[in-house]
C-alpha positions in Angstrom: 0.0 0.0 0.0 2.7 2.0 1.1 3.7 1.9 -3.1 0.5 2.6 -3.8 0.4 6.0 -1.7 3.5 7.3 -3.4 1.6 7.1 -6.5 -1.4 8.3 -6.1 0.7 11.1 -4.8 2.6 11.6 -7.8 -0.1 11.4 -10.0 -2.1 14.0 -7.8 1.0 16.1 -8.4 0.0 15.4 -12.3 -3.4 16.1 -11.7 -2.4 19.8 -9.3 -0.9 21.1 -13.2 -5.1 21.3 -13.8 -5.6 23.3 -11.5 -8.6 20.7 -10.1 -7.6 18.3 -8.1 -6.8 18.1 -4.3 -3.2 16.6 -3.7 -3.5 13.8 -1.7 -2.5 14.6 2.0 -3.5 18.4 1.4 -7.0 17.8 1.5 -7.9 20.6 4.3 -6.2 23.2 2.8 -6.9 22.9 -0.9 -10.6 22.3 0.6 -10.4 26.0 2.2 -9.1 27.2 -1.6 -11.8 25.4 -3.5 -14.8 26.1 -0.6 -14.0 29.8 -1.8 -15.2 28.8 -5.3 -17.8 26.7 -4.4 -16.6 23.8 -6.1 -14.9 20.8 -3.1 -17.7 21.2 -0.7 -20.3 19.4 -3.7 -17.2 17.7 -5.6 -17.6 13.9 -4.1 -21.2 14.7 -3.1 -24.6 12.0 -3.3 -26.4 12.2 -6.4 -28.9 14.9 -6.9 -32.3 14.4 -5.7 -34.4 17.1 -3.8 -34.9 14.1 -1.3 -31.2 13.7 -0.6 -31.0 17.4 -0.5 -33.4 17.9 2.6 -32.5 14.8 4.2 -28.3 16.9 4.1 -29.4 19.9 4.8 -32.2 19.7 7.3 -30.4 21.2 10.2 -28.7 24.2 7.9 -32.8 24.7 6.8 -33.8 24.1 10.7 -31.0 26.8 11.4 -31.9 29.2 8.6 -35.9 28.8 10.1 -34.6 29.8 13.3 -32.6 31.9 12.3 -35.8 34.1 10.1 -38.1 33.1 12.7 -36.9 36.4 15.1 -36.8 38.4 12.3 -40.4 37.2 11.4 -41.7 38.3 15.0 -40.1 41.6 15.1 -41.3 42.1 11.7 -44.9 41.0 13.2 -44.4 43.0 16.1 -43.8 46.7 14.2 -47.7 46.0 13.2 -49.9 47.9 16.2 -51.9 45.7 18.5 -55.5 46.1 17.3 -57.0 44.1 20.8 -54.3 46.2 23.3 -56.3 49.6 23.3 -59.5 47.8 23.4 -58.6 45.9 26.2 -57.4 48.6 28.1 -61.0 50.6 27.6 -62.4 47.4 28.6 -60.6 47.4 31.7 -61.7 51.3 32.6 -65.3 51.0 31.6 -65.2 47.9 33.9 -63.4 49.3 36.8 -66.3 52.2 36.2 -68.9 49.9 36.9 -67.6 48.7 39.5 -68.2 52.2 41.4 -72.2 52.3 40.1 -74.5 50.7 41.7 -76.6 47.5 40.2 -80.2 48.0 39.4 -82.5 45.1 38.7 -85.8 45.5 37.2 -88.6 45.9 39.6 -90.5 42.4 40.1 -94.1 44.1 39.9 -93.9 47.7 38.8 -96.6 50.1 40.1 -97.7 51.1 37.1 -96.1 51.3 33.3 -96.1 55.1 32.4 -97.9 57.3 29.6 -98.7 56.0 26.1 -100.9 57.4 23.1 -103.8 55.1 22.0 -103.1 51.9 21.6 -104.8 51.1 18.2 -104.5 54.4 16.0 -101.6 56.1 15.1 -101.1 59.3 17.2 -102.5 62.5 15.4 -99.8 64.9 14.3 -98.7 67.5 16.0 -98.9 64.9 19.1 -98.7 67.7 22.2 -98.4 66.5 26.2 -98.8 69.3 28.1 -97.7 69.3 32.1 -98.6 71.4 35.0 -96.4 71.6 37.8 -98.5 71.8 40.9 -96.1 74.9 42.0 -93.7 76.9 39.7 -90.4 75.8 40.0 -86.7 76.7 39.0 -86.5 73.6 36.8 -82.3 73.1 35.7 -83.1 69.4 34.3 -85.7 67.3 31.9 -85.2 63.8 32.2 -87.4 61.0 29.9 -87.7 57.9 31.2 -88.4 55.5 27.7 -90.9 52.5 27.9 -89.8 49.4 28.1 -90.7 45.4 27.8 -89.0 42.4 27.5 -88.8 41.1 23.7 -88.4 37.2 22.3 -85.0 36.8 23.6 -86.4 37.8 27.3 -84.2 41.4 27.1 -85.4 44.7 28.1 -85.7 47.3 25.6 -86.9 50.5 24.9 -90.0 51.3 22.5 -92.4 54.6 21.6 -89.8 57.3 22.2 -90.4 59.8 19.5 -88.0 60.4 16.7 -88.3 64.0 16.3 -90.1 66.1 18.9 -89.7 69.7 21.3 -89.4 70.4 24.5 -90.7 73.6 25.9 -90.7 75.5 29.5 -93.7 77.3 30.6 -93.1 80.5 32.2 -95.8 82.4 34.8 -96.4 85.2 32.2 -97.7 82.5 29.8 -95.3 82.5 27.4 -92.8 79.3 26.0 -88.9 78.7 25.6 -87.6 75.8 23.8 -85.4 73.7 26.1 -84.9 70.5 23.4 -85.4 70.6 19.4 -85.4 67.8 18.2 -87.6 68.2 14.9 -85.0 68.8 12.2 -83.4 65.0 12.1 -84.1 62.0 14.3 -83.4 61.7 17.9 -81.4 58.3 18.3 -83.0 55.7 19.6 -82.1 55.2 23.0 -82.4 52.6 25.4 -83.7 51.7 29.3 -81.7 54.7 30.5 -83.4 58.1 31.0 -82.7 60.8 28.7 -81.4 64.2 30.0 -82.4 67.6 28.7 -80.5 70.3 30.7 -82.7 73.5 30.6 -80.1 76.5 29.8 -80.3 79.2 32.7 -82.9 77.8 34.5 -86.1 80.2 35.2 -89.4 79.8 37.1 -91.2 77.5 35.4 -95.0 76.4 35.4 -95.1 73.5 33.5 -93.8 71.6 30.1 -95.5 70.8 26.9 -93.3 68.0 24.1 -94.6 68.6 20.8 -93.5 65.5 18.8 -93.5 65.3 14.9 -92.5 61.7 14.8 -93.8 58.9 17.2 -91.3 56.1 17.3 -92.3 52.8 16.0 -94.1 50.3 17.5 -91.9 46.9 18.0 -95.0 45.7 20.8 -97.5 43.4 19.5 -99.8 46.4 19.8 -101.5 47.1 16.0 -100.3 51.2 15.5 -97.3 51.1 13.6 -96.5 53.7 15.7 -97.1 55.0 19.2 -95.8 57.7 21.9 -94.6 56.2 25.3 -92.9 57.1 28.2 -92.5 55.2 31.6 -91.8 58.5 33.8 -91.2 62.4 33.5 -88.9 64.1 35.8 -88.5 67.7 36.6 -85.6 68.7 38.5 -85.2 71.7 41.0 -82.2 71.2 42.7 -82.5 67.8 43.9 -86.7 68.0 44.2 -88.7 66.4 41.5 -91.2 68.9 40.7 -93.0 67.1 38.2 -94.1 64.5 40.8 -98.1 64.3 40.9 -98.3 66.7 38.2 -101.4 67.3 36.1 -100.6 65.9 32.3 -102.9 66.6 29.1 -102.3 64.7 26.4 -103.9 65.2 22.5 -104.5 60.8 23.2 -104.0 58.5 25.9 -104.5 54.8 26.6 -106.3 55.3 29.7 -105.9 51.8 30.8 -106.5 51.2 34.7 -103.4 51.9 36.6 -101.0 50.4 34.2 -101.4 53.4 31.6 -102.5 56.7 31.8 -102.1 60.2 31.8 -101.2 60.6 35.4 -99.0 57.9 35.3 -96.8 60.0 33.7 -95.7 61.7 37.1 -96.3 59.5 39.3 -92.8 58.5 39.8 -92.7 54.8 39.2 -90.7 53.0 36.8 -89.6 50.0 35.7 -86.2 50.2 37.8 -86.6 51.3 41.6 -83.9 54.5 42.8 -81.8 51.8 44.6 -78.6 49.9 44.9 -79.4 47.0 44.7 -76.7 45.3 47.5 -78.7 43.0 49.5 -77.9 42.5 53.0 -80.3 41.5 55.4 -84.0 40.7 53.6 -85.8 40.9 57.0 -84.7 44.3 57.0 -88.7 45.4 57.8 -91.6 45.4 59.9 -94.1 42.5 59.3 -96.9 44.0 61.1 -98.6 40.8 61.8 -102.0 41.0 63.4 -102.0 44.9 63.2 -105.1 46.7 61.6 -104.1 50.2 61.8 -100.6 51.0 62.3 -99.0 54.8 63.3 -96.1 56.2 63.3 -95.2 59.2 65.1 -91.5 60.7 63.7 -89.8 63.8 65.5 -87.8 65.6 63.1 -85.4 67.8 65.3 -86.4 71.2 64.4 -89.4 72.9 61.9 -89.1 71.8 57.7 -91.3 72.6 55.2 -92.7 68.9 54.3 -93.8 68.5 51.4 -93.2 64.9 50.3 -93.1 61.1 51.2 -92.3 57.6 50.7 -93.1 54.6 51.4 -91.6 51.8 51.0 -93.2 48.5 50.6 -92.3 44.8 51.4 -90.8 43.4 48.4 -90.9 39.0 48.9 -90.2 37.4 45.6 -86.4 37.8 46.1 -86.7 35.6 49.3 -88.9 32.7 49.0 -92.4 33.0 47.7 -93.3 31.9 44.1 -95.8 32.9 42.1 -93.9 36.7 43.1 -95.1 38.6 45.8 -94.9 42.2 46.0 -96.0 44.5 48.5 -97.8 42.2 51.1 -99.0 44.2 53.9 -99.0 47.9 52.1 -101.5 49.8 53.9 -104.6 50.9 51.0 -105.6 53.8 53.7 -102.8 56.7 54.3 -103.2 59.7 56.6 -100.4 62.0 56.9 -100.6 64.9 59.6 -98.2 67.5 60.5 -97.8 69.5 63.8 -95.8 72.0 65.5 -95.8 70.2 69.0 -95.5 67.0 70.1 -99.3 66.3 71.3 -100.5 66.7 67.9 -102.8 69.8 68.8 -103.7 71.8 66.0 -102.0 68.9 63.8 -103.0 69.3 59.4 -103.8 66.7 57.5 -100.9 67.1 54.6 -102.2 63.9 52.7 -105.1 61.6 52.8 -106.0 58.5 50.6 -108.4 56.4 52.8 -109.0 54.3 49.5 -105.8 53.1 47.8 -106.6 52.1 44.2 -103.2 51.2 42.7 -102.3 47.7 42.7 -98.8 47.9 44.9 -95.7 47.1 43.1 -91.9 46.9 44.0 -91.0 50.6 44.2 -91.6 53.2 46.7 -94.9 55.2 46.8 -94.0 58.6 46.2 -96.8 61.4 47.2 -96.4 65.2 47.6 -98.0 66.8 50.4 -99.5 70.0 50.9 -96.5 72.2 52.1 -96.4 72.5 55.4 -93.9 73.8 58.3 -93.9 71.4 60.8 -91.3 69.3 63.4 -94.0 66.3 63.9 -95.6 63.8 61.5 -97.5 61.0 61.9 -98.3 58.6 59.8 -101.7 56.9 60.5 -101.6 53.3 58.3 -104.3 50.9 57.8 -106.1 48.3 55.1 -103.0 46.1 54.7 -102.9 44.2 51.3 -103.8 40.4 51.9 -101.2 38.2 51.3 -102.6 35.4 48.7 -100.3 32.6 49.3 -101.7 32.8 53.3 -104.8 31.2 53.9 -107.6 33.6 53.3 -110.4 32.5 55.7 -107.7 32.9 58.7 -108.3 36.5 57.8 -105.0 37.5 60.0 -104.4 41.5 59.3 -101.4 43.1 58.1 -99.3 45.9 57.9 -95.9 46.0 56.2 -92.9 48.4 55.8 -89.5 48.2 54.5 -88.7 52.3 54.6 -90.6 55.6 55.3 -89.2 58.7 54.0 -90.0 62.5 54.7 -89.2 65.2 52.3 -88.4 68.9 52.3 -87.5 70.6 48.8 -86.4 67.7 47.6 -84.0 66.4 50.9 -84.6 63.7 53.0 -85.1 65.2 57.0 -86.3 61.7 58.5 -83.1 59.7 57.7 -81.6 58.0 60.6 -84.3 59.8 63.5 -85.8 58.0 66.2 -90.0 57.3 65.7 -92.7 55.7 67.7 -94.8 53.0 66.4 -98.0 51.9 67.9 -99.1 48.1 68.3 -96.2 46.3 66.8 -95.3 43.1 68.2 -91.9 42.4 70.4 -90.0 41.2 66.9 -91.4 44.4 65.0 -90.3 46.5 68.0 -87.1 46.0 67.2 -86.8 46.4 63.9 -88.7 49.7 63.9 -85.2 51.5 63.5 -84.8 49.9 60.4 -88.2 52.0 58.8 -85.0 55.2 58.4 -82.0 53.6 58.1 -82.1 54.4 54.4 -82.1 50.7 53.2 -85.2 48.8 52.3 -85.5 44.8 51.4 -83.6 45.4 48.6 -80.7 47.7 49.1 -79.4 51.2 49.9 -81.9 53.8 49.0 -80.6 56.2 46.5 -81.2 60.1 46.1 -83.6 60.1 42.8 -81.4 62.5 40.6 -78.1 60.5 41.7 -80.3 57.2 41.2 -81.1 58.7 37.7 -77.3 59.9 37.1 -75.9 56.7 38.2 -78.6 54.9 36.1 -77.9 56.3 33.0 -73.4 56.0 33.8 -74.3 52.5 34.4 -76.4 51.4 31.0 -74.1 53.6 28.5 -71.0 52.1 29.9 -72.9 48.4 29.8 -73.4 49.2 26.0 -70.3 50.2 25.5 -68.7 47.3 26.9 -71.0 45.1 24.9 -69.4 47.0 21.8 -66.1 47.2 23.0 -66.7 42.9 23.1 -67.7 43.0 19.3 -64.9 45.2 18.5 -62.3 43.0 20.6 -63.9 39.7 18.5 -63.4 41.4 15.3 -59.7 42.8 16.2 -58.8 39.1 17.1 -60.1 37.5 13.9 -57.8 40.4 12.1 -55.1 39.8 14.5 -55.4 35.8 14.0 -55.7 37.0 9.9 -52.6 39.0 10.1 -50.4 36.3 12.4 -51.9 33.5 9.3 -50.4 35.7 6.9 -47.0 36.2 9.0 -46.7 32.3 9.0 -47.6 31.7 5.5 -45.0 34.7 4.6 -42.6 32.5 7.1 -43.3 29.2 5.6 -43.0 30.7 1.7 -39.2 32.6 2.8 -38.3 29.0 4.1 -39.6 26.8 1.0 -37.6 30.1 -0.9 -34.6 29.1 1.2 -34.5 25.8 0.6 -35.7 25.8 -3.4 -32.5 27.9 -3.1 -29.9 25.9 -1.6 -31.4 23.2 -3.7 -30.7 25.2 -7.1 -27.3 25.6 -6.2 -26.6 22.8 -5.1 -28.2 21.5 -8.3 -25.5 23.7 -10.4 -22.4 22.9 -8.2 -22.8 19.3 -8.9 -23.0 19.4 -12.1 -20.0 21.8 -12.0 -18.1 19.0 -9.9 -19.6 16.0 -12.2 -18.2 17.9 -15.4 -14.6 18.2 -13.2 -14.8 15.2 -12.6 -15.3 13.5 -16.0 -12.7 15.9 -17.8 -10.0 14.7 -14.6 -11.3 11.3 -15.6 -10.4 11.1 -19.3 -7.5 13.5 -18.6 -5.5 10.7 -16.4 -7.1 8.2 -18.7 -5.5 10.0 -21.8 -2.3 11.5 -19.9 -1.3 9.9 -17.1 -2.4 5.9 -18.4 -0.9 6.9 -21.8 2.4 7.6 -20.4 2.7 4.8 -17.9 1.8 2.5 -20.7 4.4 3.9 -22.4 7.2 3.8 -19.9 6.3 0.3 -19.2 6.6 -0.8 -23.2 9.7 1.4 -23.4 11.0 -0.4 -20.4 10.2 -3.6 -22.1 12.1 -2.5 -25.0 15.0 -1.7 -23.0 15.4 -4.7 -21.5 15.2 -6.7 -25.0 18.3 -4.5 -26.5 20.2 -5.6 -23.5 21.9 -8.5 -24.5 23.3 -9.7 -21.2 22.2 -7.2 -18.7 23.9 -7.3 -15.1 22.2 -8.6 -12.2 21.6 -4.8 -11.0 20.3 -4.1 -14.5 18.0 -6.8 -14.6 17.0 -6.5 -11.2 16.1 -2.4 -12.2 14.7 -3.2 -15.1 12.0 -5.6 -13.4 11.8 -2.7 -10.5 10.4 -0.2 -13.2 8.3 -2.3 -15.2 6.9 -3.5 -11.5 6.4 -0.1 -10.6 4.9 1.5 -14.1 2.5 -1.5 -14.1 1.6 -0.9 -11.0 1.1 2.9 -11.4 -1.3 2.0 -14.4 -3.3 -0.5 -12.2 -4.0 2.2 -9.1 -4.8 5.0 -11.8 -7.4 2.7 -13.4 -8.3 2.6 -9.7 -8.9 6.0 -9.4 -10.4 7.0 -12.3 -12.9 4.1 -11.7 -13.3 6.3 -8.3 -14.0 9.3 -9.2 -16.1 7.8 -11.9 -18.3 6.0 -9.8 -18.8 9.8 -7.5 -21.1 10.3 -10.9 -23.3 7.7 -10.1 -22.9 6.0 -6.8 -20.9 7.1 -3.3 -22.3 4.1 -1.2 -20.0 3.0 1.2 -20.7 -0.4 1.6 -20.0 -1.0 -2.4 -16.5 0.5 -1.6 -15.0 -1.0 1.0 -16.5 -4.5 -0.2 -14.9 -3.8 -3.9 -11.7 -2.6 -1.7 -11.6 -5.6 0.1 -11.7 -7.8 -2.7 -9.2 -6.4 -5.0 -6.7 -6.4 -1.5 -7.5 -9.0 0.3 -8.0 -11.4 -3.0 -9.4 -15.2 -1.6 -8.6 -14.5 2.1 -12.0 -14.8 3.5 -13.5 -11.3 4.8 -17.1 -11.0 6.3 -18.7 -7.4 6.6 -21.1 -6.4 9.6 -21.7 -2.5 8.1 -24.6 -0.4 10.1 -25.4 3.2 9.9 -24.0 3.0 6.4 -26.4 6.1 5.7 -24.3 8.3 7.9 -21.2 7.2 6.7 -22.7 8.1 2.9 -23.3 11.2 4.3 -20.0 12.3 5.1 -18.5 14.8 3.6 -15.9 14.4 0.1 -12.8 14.5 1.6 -13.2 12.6 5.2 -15.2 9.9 2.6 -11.8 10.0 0.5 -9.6 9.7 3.6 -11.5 7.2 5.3 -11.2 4.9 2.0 -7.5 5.1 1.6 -7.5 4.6 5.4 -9.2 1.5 4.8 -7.0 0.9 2.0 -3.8 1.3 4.3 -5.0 -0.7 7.2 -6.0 -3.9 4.5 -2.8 -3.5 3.1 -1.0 -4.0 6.1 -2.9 -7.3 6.6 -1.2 -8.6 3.6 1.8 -7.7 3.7 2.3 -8.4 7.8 -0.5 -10.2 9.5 -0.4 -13.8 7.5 -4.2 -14.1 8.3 -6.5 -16.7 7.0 -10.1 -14.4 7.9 -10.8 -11.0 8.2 -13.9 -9.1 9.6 -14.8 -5.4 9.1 -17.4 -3.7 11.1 -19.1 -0.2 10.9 -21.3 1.4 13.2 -22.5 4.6 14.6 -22.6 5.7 18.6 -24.3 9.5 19.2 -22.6 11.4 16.8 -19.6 9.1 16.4 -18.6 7.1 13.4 -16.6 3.9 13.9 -14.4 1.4 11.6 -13.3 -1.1 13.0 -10.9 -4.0 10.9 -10.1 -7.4 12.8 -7.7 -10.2 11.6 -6.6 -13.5 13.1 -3.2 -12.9 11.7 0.4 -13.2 13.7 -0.4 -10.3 15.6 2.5 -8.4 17.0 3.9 -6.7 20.8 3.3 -3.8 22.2 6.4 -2.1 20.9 6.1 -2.7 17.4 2.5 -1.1 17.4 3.3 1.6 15.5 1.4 2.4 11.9 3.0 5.8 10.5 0.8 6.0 7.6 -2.6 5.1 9.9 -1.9 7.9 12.2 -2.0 10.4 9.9 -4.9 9.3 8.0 -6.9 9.1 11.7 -4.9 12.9 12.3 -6.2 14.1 8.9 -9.7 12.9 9.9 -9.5 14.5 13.0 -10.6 11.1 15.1 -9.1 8.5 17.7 -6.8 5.7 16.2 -6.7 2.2 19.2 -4.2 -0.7 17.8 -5.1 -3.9 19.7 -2.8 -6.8 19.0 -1.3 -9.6 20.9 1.2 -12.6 19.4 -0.4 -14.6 17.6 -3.8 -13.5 18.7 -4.4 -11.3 16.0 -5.1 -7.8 15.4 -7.9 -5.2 16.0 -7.7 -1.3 14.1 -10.9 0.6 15.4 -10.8 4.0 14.6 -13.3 6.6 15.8 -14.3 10.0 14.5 -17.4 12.3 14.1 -18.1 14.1 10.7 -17.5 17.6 11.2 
């Protein structure tokens, strides 16, 4: 072999005049020269198929992915959130709610409000006019719309009028406008009231609306369209001055207590002024077994009353079902007001010995005659039956959750000791809880910050339900956008690698066309020649007519040698040849084996031969003539009758491993010049183990860098 070397060394010399070959035992650094042209790295490389390609290359593409994927997100993030700002409004109009109070629908509503007659349209102009039963300085208009609960079981508005006027009436008869809404249409709006600030407020008498266009009817009434309103306020200050006003209408669907005229300003609603933060449900008086019940309050110094409430007992959020509202609310109310404590020269302020109104959830709201007084007593009786009791057990009752005296518009009775007459024990001491500003239901509200607060609450509830349609949209885009990011991704990658594959594509064909012309230029050159020397040698030795011993041995030398030379350049050639079509390791080494080792017997045990194809050209190269080398030296030294060569693969290492039965030699004679710097020149570990006559083991281990 070591002959062998020499030559393929000299004709590599031959081969360096091209300009194109690597010189054996150079490979590294004529591998840096031609890397620069991009012509070794795909010169002994596997045959071209896109297959092969990915299957090479697949942690250079998993790099290059990685490597874009950064880029890809920065390039994703430079685009502006679209969700971000909307959920940071989500999270303020949410933290806004949580500082208004909650209010639920009433369970059983006193009555509905003020509508136009139910089947005909409203006649056009369409004028309610409203008489305040004193003048006041009114500085706010609110509208409470109409409301009922459509298919899907959800509140909603219906019969406020598109276009319409608000006027104020002054004392001296005359009008102002306070609202116009006649030139385009008013938006529809929803449960929450609508405000109508009056600018520099005046004494005012009254109001008249003037509407244009009614609103359309979405009830199952037949108009197509209808005026409706739950409740009118009239603010003074804090006072509602519309409350028990007189209202004329051009129609009206006088229907009992549920619609009318004068349910206009009566001050119920759907909604009651409360928030609704339940804490104690017993928080009332039962008034079991009383008939007539009065209360006596005490209010600290002389007011001018001229208000009240009174709130009822309000069940269906406790147990009872069918609902149960306002068991126990007295149908008979005398209100009296006195300067002294006896009740001498007491006025009757109010008096309703006949309640008609069916009782609802809501406080009854009354104004009184004005009056300046420090007493008032309340003189209850008539309690409403409750029908889930047993009726012919005929037990009386009267029930309270809160009473409340006004004056201008300000609670005077909140918190302030009263005396009850006839309660039981259990009554007795809960009669503190009739003005501790809470009924069954919650904390009792002021009725303008009930209405503010009411009207905060809804517009930030719809806007939150927008903001949620807005955020659903913005994520589909977002999703859209991120689709298109990764597509984008996925297309640059399948770019990449169509890429690398093109040029890989053209550098092996370069290298195949090299290798070809190297091919049939030692074929022509290099074969020509030797052939040559050896006939001219032949020639030689036939003019000789008695050539010396030294001649003849010479002559034999050279025509050994230039025979020889021909037979390891056909070798090579047929190498580089077979780069064109096949590089599979396994065909090598068994082709090497058999041209060295001739009829010695060899057996192969080759696994992971698919990472040793996949090494690169010139540790493939180096590892063959390693081989070579290491089969040689079985000839010439071992004298073995069998020889076994192994391949395998641990992690990321390659192994060769070539075992003879041969003669074997010591320690001190394990010395392989030539094998050592094959393993050096492929950068792996080279272990010798042989013993006398026990044969010899090469194993050499490397990784493919």
């Amino acid at each position: 072999m070591g002959v062998g070397v020499c030559q393929y060394g000299q004709l590599t010399k031959i081969a360096s005049g091209l300009d194109q070959f690597v010189p054996t035992g150079q490979v590294e650094r004529q591998s840096r020269v031609l890397s620069t042209s991009a012509q070794f790295r795909w010169f002994y490389a596997p045959p071209v198929s896109l297959g092969n390609t990915i299957h090479f290359y697949w942690k250079r593409v998993v790099l290059c992915a990685f490597a874009l994927f950064p880029g890809l997100l920065s390039a994703f993030s430079i685009f502006p959130s679209l969700t971000a700002p909307i959920r940071e409004e989500m999270e303020a109009v949410q933290i806004e709610l949580i500082d208004l109070p909650v209010f639920p629908v009433n369970v059983s509503p006193w009555t509905l409000g003020f509508s136009s007659a139910q089947h005909q349209e409203p006649e056009l102009p369409f004028v309610i006019e409203i008489t305040f039963p004193e003048p006041a300085v009114v500085d706010l208009v609110a509208l409470m719309p109409s409301s009922f609960k459509d298919q899907r079981n959800e509140i909603q508005s219906w019969g406020f009028p598109l276009r319409f006027m608000i006027e104020r009436l002054l004392p001296d008869g005359q009008a102002e406008i306070i609202a116009d809404h006649r030139e385009s249409d008013y938006p529809v709006p929803g449960v929450d009231p609508q405000f109508f600030p009056c600018p520099e407020p005046v004494t005012t008498t009254g109001l008249r609306i003037t509407i244009t266009e009614p609103g359309k009817n979405t009830t199952w009434w037949r108009s197509n369209s209808i005026v409706a309103f739950s409740e009118l306020y009239a603010f003074a200050g804090a006072r509602n001055a519309a409350l028990n006003s007189e209202v004329k209408a051009t129609s009206s669907n006088e229907f009992s207590f549920s619609w009318s005229t004068k349910c206009l300003t009566d001050g119920f609603t759907l909604f009651s002024p409360l928030f609704h933060n339940l804490e104690d449900p017993k928080n009332n008086i039962d008034g079991f077994g009383l008939k007539k019940l009065t209360l006596d309050f005490d209010l600290g110094q002389v007011y001018r009353v001229d208000e009240f409430r009174l709130w009822p007992v309000v069940h269906a959020i406790q147990h009872n079902f069918p609902p149960t509202t306002a068991m126990g609310f007295p149908r008979a109310i005398r209100v009296k007001a006195a300067i002294s404590a006896d009740f001498s020269g007491a006025e009757v302020i109010y008096e309703n010995m006949n309640l008609n109104y069916r009782p609802g959830a809501g406080p009854f709201m009354r104004r009184t005659r004005p009056t300046d007084a420090q007493y008032v007593r309340f003189e209850l009786s008539e309690g409403v039956r409750d029908f889930m009791r047993d009726q012919s057990r005929g037990v009386p009752r009267i029930a309270l959750s809160e009473v409340e005296v006004f004056s201008a518009g300000d609670i005077i009775s909140r918190g302030i000791p009263l005396r009850a007459e006839g309660l039981r024990r259990g009554d007795r001491q809960r009669v503190s809880s009739l003005t501790d500003g809470r009924s069954n239901e919650g904390q009792i509200l002021p009725l303008r910050q009930w209405l503010t607060q009411f009207k905060q609450r809804v517009q930030l509830e719809d806007r939150l339900q927008s903001l949620r349609g807005e955020l659903n949209a913005a994520q589909l885009q977002e999703a859209q956008r991120f689709r298109t990011v990764v597509l984008v991704a996925i297309g640059l990658i399948l770019i990449l690698l169509q890429l690398v594959w093109l040029v890989r594509v053209a550098s092996r064909r370069r290298a195949a066309r090299m290798r070809e012309r190297i091919a049939c230029d030692l074929h022509d050159e290099i074969g020509a020649n030797v052939s040559s020397m050896a006939h001219t040698t032949e020639l030689l030795a036939e003019s000789i007519r008695e050539p010396s011993s030294a001649q003849t041995r010479l002559l034999g030398n050279l025509q050994e040698s230039a025979q020889l030379t021909y037979q390891e350049t056909k070798n090579f050639i047929r190498f580089i040849e077979a780069e064109n079509h096949s590089s599979d390791i396994a065909e090598q080494f068994t082709r090497v084996a058999d041209q060295i080792l001739g009829t010695i017997p060899h057996i192969f045990s080759l696994e992971n031969t698919r990472s040793f194809n996949a090494l690169d050209p010139a540790t493939k190269w180096n590892l063959l003539l390693f081989y070579k080398e290491a089969l040689n030296n079985i000839i010439k030294h071992a004298e073995a009758t069998a020889v076994t060569i192994k391949t395998r693969r641990e992690d990321r290492v390659q192994i060769l491993e070539v075992i003879d039965n041969g003669r074997g030699f010591s320690q001190d004679e394990q010395s392989c010049r030539r094998l050592e710097e094959r393993a050096t020149m492929l950068r792996g570990e080279l272990k010798i183990d042989s013993q006398a006559k026990r044969g010899t083991q090469v194993t050499l281990k490397f990784k493919n860098c």
